[in-house]
TORMIFI-952295 format. One record per residue: residue in three letters; x, y, z of N, C-alpha, C in turn. Coordinates in nm, 3 decimals, decimal comma, padded with zeros to 5 digits. Example, Ala and Ser with C-alpha at 12.3 -4.5 7.8 and 13.67 -1.06 7.14 Angstrom:
+-----+---------+---------+---------+---------+---------+---------+---------+---------+---------+
!  aa !     n.u !     n.v !     n.w !    ca.u !    ca.v !    ca.w !     c.u !     c.v !     c.w !
+-----+---------+---------+---------+---------+---------+---------+---------+---------+---------+
! ala !  01,319 ! -00,569 !  00,780 !  01,230 ! -00,450 !  00,780 !  01,320 ! -00,330 !  00,780 !
! ser !  01,285 ! -00,225 !  00,708 !  01,367 ! -00,106 !  00,714 !  01,290 !  00,003 !  00,787 !
+-----+---------+---------+---------+---------+---------+---------+---------+---------+---------+
This chain:
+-----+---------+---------+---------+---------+---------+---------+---------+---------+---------+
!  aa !     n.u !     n.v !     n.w !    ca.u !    ca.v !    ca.w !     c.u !     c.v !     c.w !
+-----+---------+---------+---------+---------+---------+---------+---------+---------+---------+
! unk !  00,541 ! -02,043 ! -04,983 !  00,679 ! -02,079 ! -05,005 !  00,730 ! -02,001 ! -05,126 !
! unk !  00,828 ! -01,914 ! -05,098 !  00,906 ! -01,833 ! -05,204 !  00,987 ! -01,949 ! -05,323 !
! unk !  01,077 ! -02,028 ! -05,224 !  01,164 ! -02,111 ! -05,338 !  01,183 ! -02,258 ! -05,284 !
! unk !  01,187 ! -02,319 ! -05,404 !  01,174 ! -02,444 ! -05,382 !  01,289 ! -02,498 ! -05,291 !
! unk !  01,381 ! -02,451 ! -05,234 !  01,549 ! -02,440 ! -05,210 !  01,560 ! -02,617 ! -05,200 !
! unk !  01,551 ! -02,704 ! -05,174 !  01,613 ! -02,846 ! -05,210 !  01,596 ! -02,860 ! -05,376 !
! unk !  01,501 ! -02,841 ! -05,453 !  01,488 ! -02,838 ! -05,572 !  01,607 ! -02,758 ! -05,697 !
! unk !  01,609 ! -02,669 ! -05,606 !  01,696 ! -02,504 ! -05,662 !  01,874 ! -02,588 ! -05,635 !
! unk !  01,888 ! -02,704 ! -05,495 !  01,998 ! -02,677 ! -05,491 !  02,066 ! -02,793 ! -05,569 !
! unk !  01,946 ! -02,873 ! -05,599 !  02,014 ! -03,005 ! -05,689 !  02,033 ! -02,925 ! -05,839 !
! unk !  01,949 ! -02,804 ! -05,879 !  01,930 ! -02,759 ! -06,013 !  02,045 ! -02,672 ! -06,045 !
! unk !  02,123 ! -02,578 ! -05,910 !  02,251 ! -02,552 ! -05,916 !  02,361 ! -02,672 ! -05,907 !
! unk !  02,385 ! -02,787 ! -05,860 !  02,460 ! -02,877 ! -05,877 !  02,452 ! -02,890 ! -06,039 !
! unk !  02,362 ! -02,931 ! -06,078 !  02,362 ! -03,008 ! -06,235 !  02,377 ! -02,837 ! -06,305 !
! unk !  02,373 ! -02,758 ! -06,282 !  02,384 ! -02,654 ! -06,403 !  02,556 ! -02,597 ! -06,356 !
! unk !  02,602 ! -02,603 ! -06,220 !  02,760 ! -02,601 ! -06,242 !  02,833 ! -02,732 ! -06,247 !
! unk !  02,758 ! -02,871 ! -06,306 !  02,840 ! -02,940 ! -06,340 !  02,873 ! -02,926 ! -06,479 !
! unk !  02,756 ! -02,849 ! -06,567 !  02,754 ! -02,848 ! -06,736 !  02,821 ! -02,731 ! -06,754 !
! unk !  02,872 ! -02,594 ! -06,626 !  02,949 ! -02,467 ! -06,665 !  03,082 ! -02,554 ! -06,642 !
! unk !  03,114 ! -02,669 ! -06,537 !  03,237 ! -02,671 ! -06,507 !  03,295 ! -02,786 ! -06,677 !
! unk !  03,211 ! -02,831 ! -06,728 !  03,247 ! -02,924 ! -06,847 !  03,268 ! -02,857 ! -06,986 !
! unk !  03,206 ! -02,742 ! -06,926 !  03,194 ! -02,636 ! -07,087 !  03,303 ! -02,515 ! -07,074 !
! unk !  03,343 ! -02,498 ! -06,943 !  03,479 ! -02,373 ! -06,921 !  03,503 ! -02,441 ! -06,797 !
! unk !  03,618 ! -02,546 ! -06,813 !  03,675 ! -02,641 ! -06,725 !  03,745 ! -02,544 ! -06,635 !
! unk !  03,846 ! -02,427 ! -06,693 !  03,977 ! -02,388 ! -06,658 !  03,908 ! -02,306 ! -06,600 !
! unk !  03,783 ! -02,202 ! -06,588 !  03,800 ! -02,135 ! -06,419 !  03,705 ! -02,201 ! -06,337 !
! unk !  03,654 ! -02,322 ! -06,389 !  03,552 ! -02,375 ! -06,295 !  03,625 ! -02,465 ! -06,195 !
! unk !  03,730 ! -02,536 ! -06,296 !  03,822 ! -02,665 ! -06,170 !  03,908 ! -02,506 ! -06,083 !
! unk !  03,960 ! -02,406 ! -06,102 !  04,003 ! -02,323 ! -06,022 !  03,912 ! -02,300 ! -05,871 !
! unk !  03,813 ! -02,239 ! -05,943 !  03,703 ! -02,237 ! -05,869 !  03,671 ! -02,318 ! -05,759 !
! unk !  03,675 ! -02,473 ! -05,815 !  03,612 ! -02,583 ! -05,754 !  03,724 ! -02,643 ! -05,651 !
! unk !  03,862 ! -02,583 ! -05,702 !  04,005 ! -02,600 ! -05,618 !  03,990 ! -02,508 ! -05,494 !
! unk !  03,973 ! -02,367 ! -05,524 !  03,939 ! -02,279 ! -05,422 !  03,850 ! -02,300 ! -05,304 !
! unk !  03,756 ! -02,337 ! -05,380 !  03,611 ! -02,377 ! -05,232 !  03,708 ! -02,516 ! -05,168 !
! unk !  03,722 ! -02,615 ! -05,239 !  03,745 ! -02,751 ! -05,144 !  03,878 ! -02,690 ! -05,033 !
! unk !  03,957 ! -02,599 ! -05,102 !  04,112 ! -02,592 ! -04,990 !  04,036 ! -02,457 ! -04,898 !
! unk !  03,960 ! -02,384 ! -04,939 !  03,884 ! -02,278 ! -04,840 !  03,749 ! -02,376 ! -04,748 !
! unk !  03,703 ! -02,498 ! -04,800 !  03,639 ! -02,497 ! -04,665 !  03,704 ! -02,624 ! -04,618 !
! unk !  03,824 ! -02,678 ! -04,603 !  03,868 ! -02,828 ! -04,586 !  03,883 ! -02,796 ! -04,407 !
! unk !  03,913 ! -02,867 ! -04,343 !  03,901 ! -02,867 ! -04,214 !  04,048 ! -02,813 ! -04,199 !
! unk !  04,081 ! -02,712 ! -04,036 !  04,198 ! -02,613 ! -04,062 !  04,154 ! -02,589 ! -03,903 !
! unk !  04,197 ! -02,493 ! -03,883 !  04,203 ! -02,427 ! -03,714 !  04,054 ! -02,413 ! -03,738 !
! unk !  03,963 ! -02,347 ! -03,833 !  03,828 ! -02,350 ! -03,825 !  03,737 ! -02,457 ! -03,861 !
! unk !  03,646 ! -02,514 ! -03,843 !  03,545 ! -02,645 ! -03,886 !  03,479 ! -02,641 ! -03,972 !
! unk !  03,492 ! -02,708 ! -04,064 !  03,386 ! -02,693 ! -04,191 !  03,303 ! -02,651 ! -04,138 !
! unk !  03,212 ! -02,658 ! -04,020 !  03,118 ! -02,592 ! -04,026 !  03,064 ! -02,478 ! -03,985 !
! unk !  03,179 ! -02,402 ! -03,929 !  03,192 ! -02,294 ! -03,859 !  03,230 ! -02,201 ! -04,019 !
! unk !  03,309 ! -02,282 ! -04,121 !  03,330 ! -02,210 ! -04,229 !  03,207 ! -02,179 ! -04,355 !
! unk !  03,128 ! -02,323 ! -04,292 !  03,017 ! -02,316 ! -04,372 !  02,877 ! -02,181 ! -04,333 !
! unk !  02,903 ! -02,195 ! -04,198 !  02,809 ! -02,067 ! -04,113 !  02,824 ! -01,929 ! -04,150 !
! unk !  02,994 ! -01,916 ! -04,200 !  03,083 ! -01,757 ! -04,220 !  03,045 ! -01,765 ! -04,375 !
! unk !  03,008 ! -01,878 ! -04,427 !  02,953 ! -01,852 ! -04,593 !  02,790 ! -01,808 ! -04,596 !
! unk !  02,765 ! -01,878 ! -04,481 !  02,597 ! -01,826 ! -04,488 !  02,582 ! -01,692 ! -04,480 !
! unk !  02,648 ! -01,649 ! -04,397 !  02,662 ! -01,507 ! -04,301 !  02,662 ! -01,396 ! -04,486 !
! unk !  02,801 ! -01,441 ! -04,526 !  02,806 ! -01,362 ! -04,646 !  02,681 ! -01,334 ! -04,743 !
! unk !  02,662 ! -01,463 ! -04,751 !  02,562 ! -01,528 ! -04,853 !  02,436 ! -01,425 ! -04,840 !
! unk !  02,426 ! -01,384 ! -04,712 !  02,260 ! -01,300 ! -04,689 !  02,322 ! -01,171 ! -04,658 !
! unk !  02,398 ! -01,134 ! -04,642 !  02,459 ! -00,998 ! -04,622 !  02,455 ! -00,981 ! -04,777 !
! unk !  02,534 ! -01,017 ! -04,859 !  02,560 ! -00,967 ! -05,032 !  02,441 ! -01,013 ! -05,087 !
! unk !  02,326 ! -01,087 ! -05,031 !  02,204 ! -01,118 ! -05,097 !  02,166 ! -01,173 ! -05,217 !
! unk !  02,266 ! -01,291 ! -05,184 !  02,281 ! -01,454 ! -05,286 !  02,161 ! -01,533 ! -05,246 !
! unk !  02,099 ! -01,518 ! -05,280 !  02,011 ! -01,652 ! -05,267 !  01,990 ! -01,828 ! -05,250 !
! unk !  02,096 ! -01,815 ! -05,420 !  02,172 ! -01,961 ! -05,459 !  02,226 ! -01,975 ! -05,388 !
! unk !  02,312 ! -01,848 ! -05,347 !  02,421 ! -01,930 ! -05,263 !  02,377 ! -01,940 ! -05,076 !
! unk !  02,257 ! -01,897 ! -05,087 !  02,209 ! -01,909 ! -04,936 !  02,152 ! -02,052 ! -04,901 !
! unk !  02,053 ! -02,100 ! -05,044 !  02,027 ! -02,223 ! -05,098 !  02,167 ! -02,295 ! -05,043 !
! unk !  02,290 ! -02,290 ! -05,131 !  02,390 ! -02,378 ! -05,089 !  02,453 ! -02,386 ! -04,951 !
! unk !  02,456 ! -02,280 ! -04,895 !  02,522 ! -02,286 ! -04,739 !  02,426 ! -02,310 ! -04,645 !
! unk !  02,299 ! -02,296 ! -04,668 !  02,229 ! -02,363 ! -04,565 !  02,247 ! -02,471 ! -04,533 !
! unk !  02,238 ! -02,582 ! -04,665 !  02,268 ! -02,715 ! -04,710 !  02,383 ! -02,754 ! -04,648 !
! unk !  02,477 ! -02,720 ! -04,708 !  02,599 ! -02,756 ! -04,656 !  02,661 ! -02,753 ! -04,509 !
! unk !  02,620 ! -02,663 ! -04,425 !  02,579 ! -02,559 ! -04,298 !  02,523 ! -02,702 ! -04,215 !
! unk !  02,417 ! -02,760 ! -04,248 !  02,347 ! -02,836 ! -04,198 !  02,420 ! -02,967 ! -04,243 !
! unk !  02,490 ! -02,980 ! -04,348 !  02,547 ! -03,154 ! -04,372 !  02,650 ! -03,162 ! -04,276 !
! unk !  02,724 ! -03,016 ! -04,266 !  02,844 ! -03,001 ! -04,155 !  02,810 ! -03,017 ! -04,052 !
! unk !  02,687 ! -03,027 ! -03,960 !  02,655 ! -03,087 ! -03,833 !  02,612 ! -02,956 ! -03,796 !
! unk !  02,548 ! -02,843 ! -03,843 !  02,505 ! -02,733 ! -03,775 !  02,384 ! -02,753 ! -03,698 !
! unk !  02,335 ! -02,670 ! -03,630 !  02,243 ! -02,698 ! -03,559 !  02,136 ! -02,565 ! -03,624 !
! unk !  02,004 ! -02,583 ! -03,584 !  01,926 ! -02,460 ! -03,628 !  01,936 ! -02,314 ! -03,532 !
! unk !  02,014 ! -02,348 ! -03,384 !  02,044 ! -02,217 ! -03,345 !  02,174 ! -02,154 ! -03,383 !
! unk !  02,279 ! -02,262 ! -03,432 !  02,376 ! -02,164 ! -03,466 !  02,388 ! -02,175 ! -03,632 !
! unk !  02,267 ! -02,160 ! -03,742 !  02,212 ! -02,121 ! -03,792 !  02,138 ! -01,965 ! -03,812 !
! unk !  02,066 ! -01,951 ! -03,697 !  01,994 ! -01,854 ! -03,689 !  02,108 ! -01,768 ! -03,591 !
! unk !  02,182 ! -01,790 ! -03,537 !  02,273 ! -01,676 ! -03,474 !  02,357 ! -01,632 ! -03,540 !
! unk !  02,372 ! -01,727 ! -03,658 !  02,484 ! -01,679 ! -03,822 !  02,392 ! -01,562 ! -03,889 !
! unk !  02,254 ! -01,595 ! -03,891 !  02,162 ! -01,467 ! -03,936 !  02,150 ! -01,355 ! -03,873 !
! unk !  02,131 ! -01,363 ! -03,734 !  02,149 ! -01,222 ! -03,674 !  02,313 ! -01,160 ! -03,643 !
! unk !  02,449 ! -01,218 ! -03,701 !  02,531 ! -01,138 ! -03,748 !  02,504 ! -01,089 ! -03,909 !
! unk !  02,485 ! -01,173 ! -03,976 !  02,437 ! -01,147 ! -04,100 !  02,354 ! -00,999 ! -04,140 !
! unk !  02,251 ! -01,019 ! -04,099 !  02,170 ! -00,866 ! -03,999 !  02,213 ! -00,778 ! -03,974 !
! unk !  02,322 ! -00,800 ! -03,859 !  02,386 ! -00,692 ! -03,817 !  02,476 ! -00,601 ! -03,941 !
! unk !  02,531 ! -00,680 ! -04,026 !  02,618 ! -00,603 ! -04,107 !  02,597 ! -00,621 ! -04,213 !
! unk !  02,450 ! -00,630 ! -04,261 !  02,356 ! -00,578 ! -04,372 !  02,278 ! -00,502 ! -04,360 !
! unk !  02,164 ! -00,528 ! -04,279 !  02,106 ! -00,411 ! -04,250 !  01,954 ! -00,458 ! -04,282 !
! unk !  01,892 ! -00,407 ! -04,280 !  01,754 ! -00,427 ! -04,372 !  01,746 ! -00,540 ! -04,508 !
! unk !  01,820 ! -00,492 ! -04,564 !  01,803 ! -00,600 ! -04,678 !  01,875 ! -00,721 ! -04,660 !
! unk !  01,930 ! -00,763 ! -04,532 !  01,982 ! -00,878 ! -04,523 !  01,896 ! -00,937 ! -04,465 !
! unk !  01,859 ! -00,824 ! -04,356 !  01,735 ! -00,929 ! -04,276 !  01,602 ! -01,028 ! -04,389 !
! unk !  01,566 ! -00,925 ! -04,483 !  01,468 ! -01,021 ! -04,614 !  01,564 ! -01,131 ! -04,636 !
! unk !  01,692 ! -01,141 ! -04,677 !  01,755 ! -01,252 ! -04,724 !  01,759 ! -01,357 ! -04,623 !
! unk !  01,750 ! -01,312 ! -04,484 !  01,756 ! -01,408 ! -04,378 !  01,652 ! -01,447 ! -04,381 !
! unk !  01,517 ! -01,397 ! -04,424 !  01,375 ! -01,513 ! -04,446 !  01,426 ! -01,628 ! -04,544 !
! unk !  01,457 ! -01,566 ! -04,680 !  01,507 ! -01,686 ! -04,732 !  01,600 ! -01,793 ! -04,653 !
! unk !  01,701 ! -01,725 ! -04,591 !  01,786 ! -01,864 ! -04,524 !  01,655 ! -01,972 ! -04,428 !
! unk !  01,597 ! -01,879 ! -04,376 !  01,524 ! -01,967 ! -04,284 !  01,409 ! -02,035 ! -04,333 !
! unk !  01,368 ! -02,015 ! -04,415 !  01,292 ! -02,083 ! -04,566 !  01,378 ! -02,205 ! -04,606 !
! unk !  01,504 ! -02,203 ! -04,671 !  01,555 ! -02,282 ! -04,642 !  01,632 ! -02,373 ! -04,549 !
! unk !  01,649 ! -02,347 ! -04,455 !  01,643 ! -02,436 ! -04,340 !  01,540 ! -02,517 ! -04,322 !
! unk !  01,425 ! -02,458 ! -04,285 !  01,322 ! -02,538 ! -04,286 !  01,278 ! -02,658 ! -04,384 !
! unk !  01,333 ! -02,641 ! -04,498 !  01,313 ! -02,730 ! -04,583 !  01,397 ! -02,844 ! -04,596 !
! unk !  01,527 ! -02,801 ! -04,606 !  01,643 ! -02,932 ! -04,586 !  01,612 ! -02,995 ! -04,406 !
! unk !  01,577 ! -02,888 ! -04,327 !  01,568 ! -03,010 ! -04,177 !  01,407 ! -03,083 ! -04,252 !
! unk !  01,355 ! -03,036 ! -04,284 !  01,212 ! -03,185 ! -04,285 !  01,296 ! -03,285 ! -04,389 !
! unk !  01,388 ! -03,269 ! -04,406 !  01,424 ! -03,389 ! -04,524 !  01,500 ! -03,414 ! -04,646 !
! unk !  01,487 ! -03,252 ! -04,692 !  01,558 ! -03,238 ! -04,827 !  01,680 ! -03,230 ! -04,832 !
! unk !  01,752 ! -03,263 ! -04,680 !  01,890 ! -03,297 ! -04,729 !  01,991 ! -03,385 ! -04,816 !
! unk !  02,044 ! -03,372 ! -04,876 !  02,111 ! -03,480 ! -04,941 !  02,268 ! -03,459 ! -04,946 !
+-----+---------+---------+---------+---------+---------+---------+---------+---------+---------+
């Protein structure tokens, strides 16, 4: 196992709750942006949450692959349209997305046995 990713994603919650208390003004921006970008709209949270994963391993975020898996899966995703978010992901990364797509599926595996929250 590379990363702990349920561990990693409670440890990013509590470390952008202490950035959003210590530089309020671009973190509540920030935190305004994500809630009105993934709120439910012609697309589904979770179809929006899948197009964050997609990014997430294409630009080769980790954290943030950690977070959209999570979220991906609280939104009612399933593990194939999961893994069909990775092979676009793939497609328009290339090689080094595909490594980041082990991580996604590293984490998947971990939040479906349980570590969801």
């Amino acid at each position: 196992m590379l990363t702990d990713n349920i561990a990693r994603h409670k440890q990013l919650q509590a470390m952008l709750g202490q950035l959003g208390r210590e530089l309020s003004g671009p973190l509540a921006g920030f935190a305004s942006l994500h809630k009105g970008a993934m709120a439910p709209g012609t697309l589904s949270p979770k179809f929006k949450e899948l197009i964050a994963l997609g990014i997430a391993v294409a630009t080769h975020c980790e954290d943030c692959i950690a977070y959209h898996v999570h979220d991906a899966l609280k939104a009612g995703a399933t593990r194939p349209e999961v893994l069909e978010t990775l092979g676009v992901a793939i497609l328009m990364g290339g090689g080094p997305a595909a490594m980041y797509a082990c991580h996604a599926v590293e984490a998947l595996e971990q939040f479906e046995a349980g570590g969801q929250s």
